[in-house]
C-alpha positions as CSV (number, residue, x, y, z in Angstrom):
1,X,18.7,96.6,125.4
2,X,21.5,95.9,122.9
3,X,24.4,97.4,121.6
4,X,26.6,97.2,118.5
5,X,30.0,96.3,117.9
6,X,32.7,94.2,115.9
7,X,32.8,91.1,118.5
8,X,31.2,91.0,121.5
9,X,33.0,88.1,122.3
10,X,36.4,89.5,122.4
11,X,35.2,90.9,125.5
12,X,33.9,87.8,127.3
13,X,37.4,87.3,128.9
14,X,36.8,90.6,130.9
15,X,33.5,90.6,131.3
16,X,31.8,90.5,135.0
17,X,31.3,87.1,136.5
18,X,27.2,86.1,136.9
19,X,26.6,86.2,140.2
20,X,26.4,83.0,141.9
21,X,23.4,83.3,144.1
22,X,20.3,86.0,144.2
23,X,21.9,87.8,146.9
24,X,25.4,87.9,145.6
25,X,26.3,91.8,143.4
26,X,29.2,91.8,141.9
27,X,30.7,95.2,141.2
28,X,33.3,96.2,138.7
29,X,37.1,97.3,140.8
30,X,39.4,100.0,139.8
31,X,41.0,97.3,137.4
32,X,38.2,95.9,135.7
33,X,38.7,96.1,131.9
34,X,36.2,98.7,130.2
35,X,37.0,98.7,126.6
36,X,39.6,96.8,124.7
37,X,40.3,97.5,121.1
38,X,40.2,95.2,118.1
39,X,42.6,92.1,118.9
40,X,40.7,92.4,122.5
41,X,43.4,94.2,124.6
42,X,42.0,95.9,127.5
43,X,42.3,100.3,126.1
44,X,40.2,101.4,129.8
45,X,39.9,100.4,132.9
46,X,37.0,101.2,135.9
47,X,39.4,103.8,137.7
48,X,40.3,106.1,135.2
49,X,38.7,108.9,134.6
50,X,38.6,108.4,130.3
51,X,36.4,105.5,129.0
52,X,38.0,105.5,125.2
53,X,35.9,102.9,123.0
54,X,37.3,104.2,119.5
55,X,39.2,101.4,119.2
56,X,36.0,99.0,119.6
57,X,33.2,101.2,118.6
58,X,34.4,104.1,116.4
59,X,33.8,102.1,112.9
60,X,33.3,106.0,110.5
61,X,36.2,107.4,111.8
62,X,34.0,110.4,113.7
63,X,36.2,112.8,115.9
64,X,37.5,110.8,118.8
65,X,36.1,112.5,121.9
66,X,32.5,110.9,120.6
67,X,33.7,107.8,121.6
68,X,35.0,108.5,125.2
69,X,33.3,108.8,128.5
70,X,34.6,111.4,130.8
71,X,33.3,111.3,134.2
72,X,35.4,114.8,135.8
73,X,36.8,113.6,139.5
74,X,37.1,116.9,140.8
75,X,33.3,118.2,139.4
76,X,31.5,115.3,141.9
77,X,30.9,113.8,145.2
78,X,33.1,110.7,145.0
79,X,30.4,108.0,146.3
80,X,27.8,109.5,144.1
81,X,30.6,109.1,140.9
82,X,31.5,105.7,141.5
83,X,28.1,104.4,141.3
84,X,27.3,106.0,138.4
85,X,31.0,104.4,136.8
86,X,29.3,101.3,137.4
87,X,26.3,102.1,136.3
88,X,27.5,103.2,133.0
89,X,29.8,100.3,133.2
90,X,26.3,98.2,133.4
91,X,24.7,99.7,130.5
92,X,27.3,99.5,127.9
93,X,28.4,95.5,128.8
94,X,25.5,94.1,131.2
95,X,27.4,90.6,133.0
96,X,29.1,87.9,131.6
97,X,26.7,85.0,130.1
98,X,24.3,88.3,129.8
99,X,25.9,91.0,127.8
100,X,24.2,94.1,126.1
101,X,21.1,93.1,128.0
102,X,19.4,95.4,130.4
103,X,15.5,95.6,131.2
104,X,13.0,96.7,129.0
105,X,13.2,95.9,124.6
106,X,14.8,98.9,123.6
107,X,17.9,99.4,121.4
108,X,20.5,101.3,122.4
109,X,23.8,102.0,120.3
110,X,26.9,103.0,122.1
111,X,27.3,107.0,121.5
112,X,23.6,106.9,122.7
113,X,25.4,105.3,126.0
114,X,27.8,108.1,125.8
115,X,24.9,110.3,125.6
116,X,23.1,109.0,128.8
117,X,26.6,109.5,130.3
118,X,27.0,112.6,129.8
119,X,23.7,113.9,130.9
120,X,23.6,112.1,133.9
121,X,27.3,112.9,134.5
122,X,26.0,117.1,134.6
123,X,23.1,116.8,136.3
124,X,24.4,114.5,139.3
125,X,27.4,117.6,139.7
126,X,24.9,119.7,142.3
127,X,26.0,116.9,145.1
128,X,29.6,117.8,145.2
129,X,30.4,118.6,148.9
130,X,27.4,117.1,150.1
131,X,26.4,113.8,151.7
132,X,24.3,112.2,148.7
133,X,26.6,109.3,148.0
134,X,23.8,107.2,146.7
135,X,21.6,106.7,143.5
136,X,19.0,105.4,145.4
137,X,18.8,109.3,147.4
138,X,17.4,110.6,144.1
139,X,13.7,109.1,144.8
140,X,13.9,112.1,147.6
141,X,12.0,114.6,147.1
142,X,14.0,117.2,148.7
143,X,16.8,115.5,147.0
144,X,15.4,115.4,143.6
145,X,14.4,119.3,144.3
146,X,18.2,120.3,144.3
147,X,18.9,118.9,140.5
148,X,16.0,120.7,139.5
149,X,17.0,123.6,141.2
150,X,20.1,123.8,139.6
151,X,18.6,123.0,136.0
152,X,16.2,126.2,136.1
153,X,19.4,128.4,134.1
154,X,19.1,125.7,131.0
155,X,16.7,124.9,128.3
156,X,14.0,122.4,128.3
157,X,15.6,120.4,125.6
158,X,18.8,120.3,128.2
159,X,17.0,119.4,131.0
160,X,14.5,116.9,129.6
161,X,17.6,115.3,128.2
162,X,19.6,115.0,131.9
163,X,15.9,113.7,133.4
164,X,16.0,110.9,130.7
165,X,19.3,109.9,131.0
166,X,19.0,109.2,135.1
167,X,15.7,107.5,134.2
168,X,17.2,105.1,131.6
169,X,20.2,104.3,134.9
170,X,17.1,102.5,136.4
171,X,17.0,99.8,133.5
172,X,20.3,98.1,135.9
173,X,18.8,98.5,139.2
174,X,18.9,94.6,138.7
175,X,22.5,94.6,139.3
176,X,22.8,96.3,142.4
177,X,20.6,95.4,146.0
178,X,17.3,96.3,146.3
179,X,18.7,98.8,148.6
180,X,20.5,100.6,146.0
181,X,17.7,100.9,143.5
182,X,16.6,103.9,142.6
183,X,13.6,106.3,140.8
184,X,13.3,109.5,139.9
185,X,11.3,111.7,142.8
186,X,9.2,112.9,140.3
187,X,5.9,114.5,141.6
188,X,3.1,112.6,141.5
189,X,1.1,112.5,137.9
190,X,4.0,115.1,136.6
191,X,6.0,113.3,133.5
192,X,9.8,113.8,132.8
193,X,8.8,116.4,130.0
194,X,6.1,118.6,132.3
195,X,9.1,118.6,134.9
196,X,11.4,119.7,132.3
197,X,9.0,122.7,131.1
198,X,8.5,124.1,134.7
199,X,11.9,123.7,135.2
200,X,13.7,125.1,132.6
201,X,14.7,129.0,131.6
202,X,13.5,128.6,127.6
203,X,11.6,126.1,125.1
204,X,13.8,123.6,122.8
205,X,13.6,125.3,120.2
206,X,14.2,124.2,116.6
207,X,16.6,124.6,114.2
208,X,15.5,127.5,112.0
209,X,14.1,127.5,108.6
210,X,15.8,129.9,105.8
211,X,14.0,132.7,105.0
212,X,12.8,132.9,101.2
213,X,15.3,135.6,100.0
214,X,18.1,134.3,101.7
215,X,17.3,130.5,100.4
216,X,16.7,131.9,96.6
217,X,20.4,133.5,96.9
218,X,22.0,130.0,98.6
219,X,20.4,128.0,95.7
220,X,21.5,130.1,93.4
221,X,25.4,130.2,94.6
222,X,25.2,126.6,95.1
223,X,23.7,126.2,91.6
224,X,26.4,128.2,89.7
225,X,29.3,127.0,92.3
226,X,29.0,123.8,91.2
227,X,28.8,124.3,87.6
228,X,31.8,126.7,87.2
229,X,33.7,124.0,89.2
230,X,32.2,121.4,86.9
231,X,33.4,123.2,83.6
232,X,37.1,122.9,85.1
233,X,36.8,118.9,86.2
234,X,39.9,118.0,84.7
235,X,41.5,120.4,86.2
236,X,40.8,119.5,89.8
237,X,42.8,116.1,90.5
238,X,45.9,118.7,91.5
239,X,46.2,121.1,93.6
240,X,49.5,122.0,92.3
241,X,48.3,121.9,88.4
242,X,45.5,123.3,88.8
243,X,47.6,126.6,90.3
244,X,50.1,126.6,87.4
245,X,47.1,126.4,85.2
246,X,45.1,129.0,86.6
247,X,48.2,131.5,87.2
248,X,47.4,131.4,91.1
249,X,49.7,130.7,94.3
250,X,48.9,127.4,95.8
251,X,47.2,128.7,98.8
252,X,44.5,130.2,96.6
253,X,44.0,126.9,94.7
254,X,43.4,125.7,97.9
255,X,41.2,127.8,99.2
256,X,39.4,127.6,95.8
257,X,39.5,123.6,96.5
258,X,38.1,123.9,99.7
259,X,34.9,126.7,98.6
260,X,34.3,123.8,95.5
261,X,34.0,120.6,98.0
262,X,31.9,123.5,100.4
263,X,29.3,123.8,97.4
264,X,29.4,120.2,96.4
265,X,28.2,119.0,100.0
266,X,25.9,122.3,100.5
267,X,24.1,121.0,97.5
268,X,24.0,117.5,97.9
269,X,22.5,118.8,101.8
270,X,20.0,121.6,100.4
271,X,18.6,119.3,97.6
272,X,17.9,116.5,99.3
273,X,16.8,116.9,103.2
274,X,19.8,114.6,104.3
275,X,21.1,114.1,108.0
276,X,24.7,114.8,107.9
277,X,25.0,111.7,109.2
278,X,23.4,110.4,105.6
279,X,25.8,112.6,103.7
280,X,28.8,110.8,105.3
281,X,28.0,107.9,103.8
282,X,27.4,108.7,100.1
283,X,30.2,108.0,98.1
284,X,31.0,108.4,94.2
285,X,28.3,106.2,92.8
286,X,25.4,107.0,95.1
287,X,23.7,109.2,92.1
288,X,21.1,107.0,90.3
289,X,18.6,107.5,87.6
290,X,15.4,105.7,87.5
291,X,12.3,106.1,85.1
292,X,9.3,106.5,87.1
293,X,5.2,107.4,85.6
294,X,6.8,108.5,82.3
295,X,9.5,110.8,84.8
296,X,13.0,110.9,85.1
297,X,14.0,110.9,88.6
298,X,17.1,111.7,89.9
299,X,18.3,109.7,93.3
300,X,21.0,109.4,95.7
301,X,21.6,106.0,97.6
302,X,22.6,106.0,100.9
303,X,22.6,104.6,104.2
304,X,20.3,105.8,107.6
305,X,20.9,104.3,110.8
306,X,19.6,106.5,113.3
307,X,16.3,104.3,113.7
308,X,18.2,100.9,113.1
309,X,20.1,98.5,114.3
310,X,22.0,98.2,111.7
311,X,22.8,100.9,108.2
312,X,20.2,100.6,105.9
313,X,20.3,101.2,102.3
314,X,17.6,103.9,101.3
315,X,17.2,106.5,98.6
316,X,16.6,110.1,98.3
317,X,15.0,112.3,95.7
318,X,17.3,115.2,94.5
319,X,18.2,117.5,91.5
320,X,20.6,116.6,88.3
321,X,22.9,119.2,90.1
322,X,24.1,116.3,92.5
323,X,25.4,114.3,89.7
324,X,27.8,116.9,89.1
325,X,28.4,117.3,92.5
326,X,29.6,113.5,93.0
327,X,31.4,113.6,89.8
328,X,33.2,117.0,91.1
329,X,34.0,115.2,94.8
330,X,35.5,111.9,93.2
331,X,38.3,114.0,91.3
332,X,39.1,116.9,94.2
333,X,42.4,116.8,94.8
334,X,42.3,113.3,94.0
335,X,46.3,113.2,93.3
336,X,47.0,113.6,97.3
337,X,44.0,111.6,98.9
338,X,45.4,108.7,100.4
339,X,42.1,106.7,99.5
340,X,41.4,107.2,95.8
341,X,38.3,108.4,95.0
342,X,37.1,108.8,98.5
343,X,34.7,111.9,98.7
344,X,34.9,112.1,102.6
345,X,39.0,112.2,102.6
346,X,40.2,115.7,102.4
347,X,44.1,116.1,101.5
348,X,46.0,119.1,103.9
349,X,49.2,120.6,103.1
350,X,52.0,123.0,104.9
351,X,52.7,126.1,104.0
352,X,56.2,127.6,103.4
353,X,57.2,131.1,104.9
354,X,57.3,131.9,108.7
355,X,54.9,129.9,111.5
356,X,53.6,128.3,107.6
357,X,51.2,131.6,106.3
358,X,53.1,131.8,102.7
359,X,51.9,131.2,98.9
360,X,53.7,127.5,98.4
361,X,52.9,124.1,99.9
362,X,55.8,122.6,101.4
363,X,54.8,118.9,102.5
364,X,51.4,116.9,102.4
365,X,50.0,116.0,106.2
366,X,46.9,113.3,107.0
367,X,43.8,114.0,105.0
368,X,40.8,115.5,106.9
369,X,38.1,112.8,107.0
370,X,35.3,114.5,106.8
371,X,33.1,112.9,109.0
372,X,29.8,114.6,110.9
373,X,32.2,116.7,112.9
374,X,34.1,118.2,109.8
375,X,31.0,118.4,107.9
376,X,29.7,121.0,110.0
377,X,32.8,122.5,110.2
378,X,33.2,122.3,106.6
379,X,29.4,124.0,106.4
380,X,30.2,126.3,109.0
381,X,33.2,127.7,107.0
382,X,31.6,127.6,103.6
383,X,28.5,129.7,104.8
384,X,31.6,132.3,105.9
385,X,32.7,132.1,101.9
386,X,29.1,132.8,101.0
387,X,28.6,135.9,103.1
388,X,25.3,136.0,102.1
389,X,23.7,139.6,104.0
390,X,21.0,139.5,106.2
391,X,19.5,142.7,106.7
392,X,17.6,143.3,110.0
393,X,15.3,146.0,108.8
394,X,14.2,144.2,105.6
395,X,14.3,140.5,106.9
396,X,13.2,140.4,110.3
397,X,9.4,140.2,110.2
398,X,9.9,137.2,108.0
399,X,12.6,135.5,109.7
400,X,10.1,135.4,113.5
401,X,7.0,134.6,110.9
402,X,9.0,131.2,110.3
403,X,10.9,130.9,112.9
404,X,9.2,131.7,116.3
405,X,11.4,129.8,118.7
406,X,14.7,129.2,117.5
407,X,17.2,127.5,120.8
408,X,20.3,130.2,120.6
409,X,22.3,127.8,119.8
410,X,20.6,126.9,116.5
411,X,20.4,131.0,115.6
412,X,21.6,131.5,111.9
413,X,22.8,134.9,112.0
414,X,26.4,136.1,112.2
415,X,27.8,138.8,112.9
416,X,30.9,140.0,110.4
417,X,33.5,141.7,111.8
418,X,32.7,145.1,109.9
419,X,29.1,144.6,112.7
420,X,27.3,143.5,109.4
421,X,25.6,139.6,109.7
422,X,25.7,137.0,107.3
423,X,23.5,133.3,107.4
424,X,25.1,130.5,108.9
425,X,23.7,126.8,107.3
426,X,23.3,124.1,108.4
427,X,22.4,120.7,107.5
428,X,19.1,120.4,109.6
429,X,18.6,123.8,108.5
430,X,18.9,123.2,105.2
431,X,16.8,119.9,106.1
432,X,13.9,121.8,107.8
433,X,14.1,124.1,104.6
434,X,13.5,121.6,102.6
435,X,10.4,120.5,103.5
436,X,9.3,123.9,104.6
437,X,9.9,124.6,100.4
438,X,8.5,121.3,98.9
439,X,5.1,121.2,100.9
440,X,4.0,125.0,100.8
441,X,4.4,124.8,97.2
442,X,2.3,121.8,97.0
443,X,5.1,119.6,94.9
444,X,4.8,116.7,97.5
445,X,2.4,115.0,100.2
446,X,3.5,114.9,104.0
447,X,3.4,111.3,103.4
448,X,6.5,111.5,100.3
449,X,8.5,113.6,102.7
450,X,8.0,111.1,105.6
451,X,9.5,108.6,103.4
452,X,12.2,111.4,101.5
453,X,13.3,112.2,105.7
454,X,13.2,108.7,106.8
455,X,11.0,109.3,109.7
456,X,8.9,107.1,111.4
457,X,5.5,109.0,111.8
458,X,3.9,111.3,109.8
459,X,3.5,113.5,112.6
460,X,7.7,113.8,113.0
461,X,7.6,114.9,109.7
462,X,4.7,118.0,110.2
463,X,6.7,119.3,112.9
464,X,9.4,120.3,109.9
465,X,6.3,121.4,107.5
466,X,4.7,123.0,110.2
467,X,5.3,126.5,109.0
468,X,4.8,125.8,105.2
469,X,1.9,127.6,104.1
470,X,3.5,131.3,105.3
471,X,6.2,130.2,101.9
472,X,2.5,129.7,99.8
473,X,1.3,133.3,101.5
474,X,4.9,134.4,100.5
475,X,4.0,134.1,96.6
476,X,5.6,131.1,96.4
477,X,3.9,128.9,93.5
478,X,4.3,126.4,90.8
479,X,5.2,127.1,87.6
480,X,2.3,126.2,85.1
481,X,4.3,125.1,82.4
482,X,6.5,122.6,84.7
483,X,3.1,121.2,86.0
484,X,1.8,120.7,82.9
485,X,4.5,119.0,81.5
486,X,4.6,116.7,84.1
487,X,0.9,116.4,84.0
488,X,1.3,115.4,80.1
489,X,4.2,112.7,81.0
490,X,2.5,111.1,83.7
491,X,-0.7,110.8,81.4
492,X,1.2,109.7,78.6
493,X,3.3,107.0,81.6
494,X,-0.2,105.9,82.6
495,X,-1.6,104.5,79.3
496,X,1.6,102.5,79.0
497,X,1.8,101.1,82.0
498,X,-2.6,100.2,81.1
499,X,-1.7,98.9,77.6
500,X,1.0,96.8,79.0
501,X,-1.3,95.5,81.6
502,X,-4.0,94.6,78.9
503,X,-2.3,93.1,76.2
504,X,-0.1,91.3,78.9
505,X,-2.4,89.5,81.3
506,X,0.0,86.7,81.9
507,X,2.3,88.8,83.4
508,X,0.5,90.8,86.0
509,X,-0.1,90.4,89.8
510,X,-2.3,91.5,92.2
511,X,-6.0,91.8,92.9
512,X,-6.4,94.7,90.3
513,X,-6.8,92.7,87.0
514,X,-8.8,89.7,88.9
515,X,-11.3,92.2,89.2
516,X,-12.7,92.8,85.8
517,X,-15.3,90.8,84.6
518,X,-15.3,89.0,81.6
519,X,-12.2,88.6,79.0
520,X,-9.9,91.6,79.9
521,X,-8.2,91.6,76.1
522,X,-11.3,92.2,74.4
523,X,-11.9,95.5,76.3
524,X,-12.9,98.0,73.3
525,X,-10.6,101.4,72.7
526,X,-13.4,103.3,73.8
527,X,-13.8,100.7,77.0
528,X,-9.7,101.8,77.3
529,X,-10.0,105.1,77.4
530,X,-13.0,105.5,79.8
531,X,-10.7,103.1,82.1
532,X,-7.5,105.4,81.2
533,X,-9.8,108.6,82.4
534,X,-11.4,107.0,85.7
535,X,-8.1,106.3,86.9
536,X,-5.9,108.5,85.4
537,X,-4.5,110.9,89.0
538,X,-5.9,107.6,91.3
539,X,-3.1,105.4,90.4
540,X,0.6,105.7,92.6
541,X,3.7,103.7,92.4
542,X,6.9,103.1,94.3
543,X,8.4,100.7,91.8
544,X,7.3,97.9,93.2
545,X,3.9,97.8,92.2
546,X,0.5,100.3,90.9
547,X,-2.0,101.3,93.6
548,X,-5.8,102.3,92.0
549,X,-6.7,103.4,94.7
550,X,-6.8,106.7,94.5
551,X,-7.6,109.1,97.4
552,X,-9.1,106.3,99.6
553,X,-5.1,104.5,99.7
554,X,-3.9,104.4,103.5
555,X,-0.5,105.2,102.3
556,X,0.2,101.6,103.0
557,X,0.3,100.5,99.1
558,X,3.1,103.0,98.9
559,X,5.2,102.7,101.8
560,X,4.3,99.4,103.3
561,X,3.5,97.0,100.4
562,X,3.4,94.0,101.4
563,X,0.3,93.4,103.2
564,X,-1.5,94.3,100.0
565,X,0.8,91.9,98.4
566,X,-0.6,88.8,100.5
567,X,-4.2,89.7,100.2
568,X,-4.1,90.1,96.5
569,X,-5.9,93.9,97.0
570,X,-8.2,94.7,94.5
571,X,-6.4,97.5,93.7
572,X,-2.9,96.8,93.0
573,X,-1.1,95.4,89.7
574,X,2.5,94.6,89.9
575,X,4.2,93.8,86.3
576,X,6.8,92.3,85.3
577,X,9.3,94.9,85.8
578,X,8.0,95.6,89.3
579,X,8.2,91.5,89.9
580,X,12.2,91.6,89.4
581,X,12.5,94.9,91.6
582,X,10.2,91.9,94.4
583,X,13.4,89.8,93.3
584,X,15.9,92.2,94.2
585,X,14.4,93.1,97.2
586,X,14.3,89.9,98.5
587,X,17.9,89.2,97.8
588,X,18.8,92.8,99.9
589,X,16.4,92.1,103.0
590,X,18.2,88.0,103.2
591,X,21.2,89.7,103.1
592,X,20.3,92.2,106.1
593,X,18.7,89.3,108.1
594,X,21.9,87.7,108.0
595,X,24.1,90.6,109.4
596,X,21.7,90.5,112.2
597,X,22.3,86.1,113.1
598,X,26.4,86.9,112.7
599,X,25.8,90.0,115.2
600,X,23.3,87.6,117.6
601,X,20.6,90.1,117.9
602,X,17.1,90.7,116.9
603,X,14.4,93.4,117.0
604,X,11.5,91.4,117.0
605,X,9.1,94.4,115.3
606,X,12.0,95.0,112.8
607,X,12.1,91.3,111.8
608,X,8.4,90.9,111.6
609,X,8.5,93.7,108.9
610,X,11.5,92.4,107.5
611,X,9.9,88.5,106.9
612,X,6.5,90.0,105.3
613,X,8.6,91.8,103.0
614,X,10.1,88.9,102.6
615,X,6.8,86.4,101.9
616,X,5.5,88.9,100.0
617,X,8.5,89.3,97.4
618,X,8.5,85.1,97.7
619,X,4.4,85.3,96.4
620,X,5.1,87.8,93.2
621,X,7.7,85.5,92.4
622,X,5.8,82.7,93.0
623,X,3.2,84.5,90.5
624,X,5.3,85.8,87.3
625,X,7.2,82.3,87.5
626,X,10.8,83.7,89.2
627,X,12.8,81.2,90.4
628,X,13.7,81.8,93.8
629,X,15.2,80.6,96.8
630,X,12.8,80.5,99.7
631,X,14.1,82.1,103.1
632,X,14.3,80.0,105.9
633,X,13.8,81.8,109.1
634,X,14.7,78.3,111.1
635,X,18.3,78.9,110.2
636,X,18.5,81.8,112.5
C-alpha cells in the first residue's frame, strides 16, 4: 500500500522505530507525532482526539475537515478506540525504514485513509459500555452479530462501506502479536457485499438520471445563460462597474455574478460528463480545438486522479458553449480575485446596513475557493436560481421508468417553500445524464464513453447507460441533416487521409500499407475508389494512428495502441502527423515516469503500460526518422 504526499521524509524523524526482534511490537504513545505540516513540525499527536493532515496532505485547498480524522472519545469503548488509533496510525505511516507499506499491492491515497477511518470509526461505536476491548473479538461470531445488528437501519452502500473498511484494518495485523490479529466473523462462503444486502434496510442506489423535459429546459437555461453573460464580457471584471453600468445595487450585481459562474460550471458539468473533482482542475486554457476525420472537435483538458497515483492529463469531448464558458470564468470579478485569472477563486464582499443585509459592499473578505465542496454548493444554489418545476402528475411515470432506485440521499426533487418542487443537479447527475443522452441516441459506442468517463471497464461505464434506450422509446432521435453532414465530412476526411497515404508512402507506419501487393503509387483511380468504398465506416482514429479494421477491432487500436504499434498490425497506418503526436506523447509519459522516481513509488501494472507506450512512440519514431531520446528505465 502507498500513500502520497510532498516529503515523506520529513516525517522519518517521528516515525516508529523497526522493531528490533520478531517478537518485539512497538506501539505508537499518547505523544507520538501524527502529522506535521510542511517544514516537518509535528500539527497531531496519538492522544488527541483530531488527526489534522491539511498541512501535509491538503495540496487543492478542499474544505478542511476532509483532511482530519476524528475518532469521538465519548461515542466508544476506550480499549476498542485505541487500537483502532493505532491502527489508523499504521495505515497512513507504516514503521520507520518501512513507510506507506502495508500488505497486499494496493494503492491507497490519504482521504481514502480518512475514509476507512471513518467507517470503521461508526461501525465499531455498538461496543461502547461493553467488554470488547479488542480487534481481534470481531472474528466472533456473536461478536460480529452485534455490528450487524446495529447496521440493519442503513443502506447497503453504508454498510458495505463500514465491512470494507474493518477488512482493509487487517492489512497491519503485522504490526501487532499474533494475538491481536484479527478477521472479520463473516459466515462461511457469505462475501462482504452478500452480508451487506441481508443486512441492510435499502439498496445503494444511484444517483438519478434527469428526466427528458426537465434536461431539455436545463440545456436550454444553461445555453442562453451563458450567452447573455457572454455578450456583456467586458463588463464582468467589476463587480462595482458592472452595477453603475447596469443601474443595479451592488448586491444584485452580485447575485447576478454568482447565477453567471452557476451557469458557466453547470455547463462545463452537463456537456461533458466530468467528476467535480475533474472540473476543479480546469483552468482558463483547458478548451482546445482539434481537427479530427474532416471534424471539428471541441475538448477540454484536464486532470483525473481518482484511478492514479498521481493527476493525469486527459481530455474530454464537449460543446463550443464551454469556450465561452472559460472565457466568461477567467474575467468574473477578476478585479477582486486575489489570484488573477483563477476560475476556482471566488471574490466575497460585506454588506453595509444592519447585521450586513443592505444594497452596498463595504469591504472585500478571502475569496471562496471553489473546490469539490463549494462546487456542489455552488450547484446546489444555482439549481435553486433555476427553479426549474417538476410536476408530479405529469413527470412521475417517467422519472421511476429511469430511475428505479434512487438512495434518498441522491433524490433530485425539492420542495419550494410555496409546497411546489423544483430539480436539484448535480454533477454525477448531470454525469449519469450524460451518457444516458449520448448512447440512447446512438451518437457514441459504450467504448467512446468509457474513455469520455475515464473508467476502467466497459462494464463501469453500462451501469451509467444502463437505462438508455427508454430516452430512444422517448422519441429521442438524430437529426438527419446533422448526420448527414457529418456522414459527408468524414467521407470527404477519409479520402484525404487515403490520398495522403498513397502519394506519401515514405511517410507512413504500420502494418496497413505493407500489406498491398505490388507498387502502392500506381494504384489506378478506379483501384482508389473501390479501396475508398471498402473501407470507408471501417476505419477509426484517436490521433495517433488509422485502424482498418472495422467491426472486427478489439477496441484496443483505439484505446490501447501500442501493442498494435509493436506488431506492425496489418491494419493500422500512422502518418506523419500522427508520428509527432507518438513524439509528444513520449515526452508527456517521461515526464510522468519521473514524478513517480522523485515520489519513490511504483505501480508495477501502471508502469508496464506506461513503458509500452513508451517503446511504441520510440518505434514510430524510429520509422518516420524523428530524432529522439531513448528512455532509460535503468535510471529509475
Amino acid at each position: 500500500m502507498y500513500n502520497v504526499s510532498l516529503d515523506i521524509k520529513k516525517y522519518e524523524q517521528y516515525a516508529l522505530p523497526t522493531p528490533r526482534t520478531p517478537s518485539e511490537f512497538v506501539m505508537p504513545n499518547e505523544n507520538t507525532v501524527v502529522s506535521i505540516d510542511k517544514d516537518g513540525s509535528p500539527v497531531s499527536y496519538f492522544g488527541d482526539d483530531v488527526w489534522d493532515y491539511n498541512a501535509f496532505f491538503n495540496l487543492t485547498r478542499e474544505r478542511a475537515s476532509l483532511y482530519q480524522i476524528k475518532f469521538f472519545l465519548e461515542k466508544h469503548q476506550s480499549e476498542l478506540l485505541i487500537e483502532l488509533k493505532q491502527r489508523i496510525y499504521f495505515l497512513i505511516w507504516g514503521a520507520k525504514d518501512d513507510l506507506l507499506h502495508m500488505e497486499g499491492n494496493t494503492f491507497r491515497k490519504f482521504r481514502q485513509c480518512r475514509l476507512l477511518a471513518r467507517h470503521a470509526n461508526e461501525a465499531l461505536r455498538v461496543f461502547k459500555g461493553t467488554s470488547v476491548g479488542e480487534f481481534s473479538l470481531l472474528g466472533n461470531e456473536l461478536v460480529f452479530t452485534q455490528i450487524l445488528q446495529e447496521q440493519k437501519q442503513f443502506s447497503q452502500e453504508t454498510v458495505e462501506h463500514r465491512l470494507k473498511s474493518l477488512t482493509v484494518l487487517t492489512q497491519v495485523n503485522k504490526h501487532f502479536p499474533e494475538s491481536r490479529h484479527f478477521r472479520l466473523g463473516l459466515p462461511e462462503g457469505k462475501s462482504v457485499k452478500q452480508i451487506a444486502k441481508m443486512n441492510s434496510s435499502s439498496g445503494k442506489g444511484h444517483y438519478p438520471t434527469v428526466i427528458p423535459v426537465i434536461y431539455e429546459q436545463l440545456m436550454v437555461r444553461l445555453v442562453k445563460g451563458v450567452e447573455t453573460a457572454y455578450s456583456k464580457i467586458n463588463t464582468l471584471h467589476d463587480v462595482k462597474a458592472y452595477a453603475k453600468k447596469h443601474r443595479v445595487t451592488e448586491r444584485r450585481a452580485l447575485v447576478e455574478f454568482k447565477a453567471i459562474e452557476g451557469a458557466c460550471f453547470m455547463a462545463l458539468s452537463a456537456f461533458t460528463g466530468m467528476r467535480i473533482s475533474e472540473l476543479t482542475q480546469i483552468d482558463s486554457t483547458s478548451y482546445k480545438e482539434v481537427e479530427l476525420d474532416g471534424v471539428m472537435l471541441c475538448t477540454l483538458r484536464s486532470w483525473t486522479s481518482k484511478l492514479e497515483k498521481l493527476p493525469r492529463e486527459d481530455v474530454w469531448a464537449c460543446a463550443p458553449i464551454c469556450k465561452k464558458a472559460l472565457a466568461i470564468l477567467a474575467v468574473l470579478n477578476d478585479e477582486y480575485r486575489s489570484v488573477k485569472g483563477d476560475i476556482h477563486c471566488s471574490p466575497c464582499f460585506r454588506f453595509d446596513g444592519k447585521n450586513g443585509i443592505g444594497d452596498n459592499i463595504t469591504s472585500q473578505i478571502a475569496d471562496v475557493v471553489l473546490n469539490t465542496t463549494n462546487l456542489a454548493n455552488l450547484f446546489n444554489n444555482h439549481s435553486k436560481h433555476l427553479g426549474i418545476a417538476y410536476v408530479p402528475d405529469e413527470m412521475d411515470e417517467v422519472y421511476c421508468l429511469l430511475n428505479p432506485v434512487v438512495s434518498a440521499n441522491y433524490y433530485p426533487i425539492k420542495t419550494r417553500e410555496d409546497g411546489s418542487y423544483y430539480w436539484h443537479f448535480s454533477t454525477h447527475s448531470l454525469r449519469r445524464t450524460f451518457a444516458h443522452f449520448v448512447v440512447g441516441n446512438g451518437l457514441v459506442t459504450l467504448a467512446a464513453l468509457k474513455h469520455q468517463f475515464k473508467h476502467v471497464s466497459l462494464a463501469m461505464t453500462a451501469i451509467y447507460a444502463s437505462h438508455a434506450e427508454v430516452l430512444t422509446l422517448l422519441g429521442i432521435e438524430n437529426l438527419a441533416s446533422v448526420k448527414k453532414s457529418i456522414e459527408e465530412a468524414e467521407m470527404d476526411s477519409h479520402k484525404a487521409y487515403l490520398r495522403d497515404m498513397f502519394d506519401h508512402p515514405e511517410e507512413q507506419s504500420g502494418g496497413f500499407m505493407k500489406a498491398f501487393e505490388g507498387d502502392p503509387k500506381v494504384l489506378t483511380d478506379e483501384q482508389f475508389e473501390r479501396l475508398v468504398k471498402e473501407t470507408r465506416g471501417a476505419n477509426k482514429s484517436t490521433g495517433f494512428g488509422r485502424c482498418f479494421a472495422g467491426f472486427k477491432c478489439r477496441m484496443a487500436h483505439l484505446f490501447e495502441p501500442s501493442s498494435c504499434v509493436g506488431l506492425d498490425c496489418e491494419n493500422l497506418n500512422i502518418n506523419q502527423n500522427e508520428a509527432l503526436r507518438w513524439q509528444e506523447r513520449h515526452n508527456r509519459i517521461g515526464h510522468k515516469i519521473q514524478q513517480m522516481k522523485e515520489l519513490g513509488f511504483y505501480n508495477q501494472n501502471t508502469l508496464a503500460r506506461e513503458l509500452s507506450d513508451i517503446r511504441a512512440a520510440e518505434k514510430v519514431m524510429r520509422d518516420h526518422n524523428i530524432e529522439f531520446e531513448q528512455f532509460n528505465l535503468g535510471a529509475l
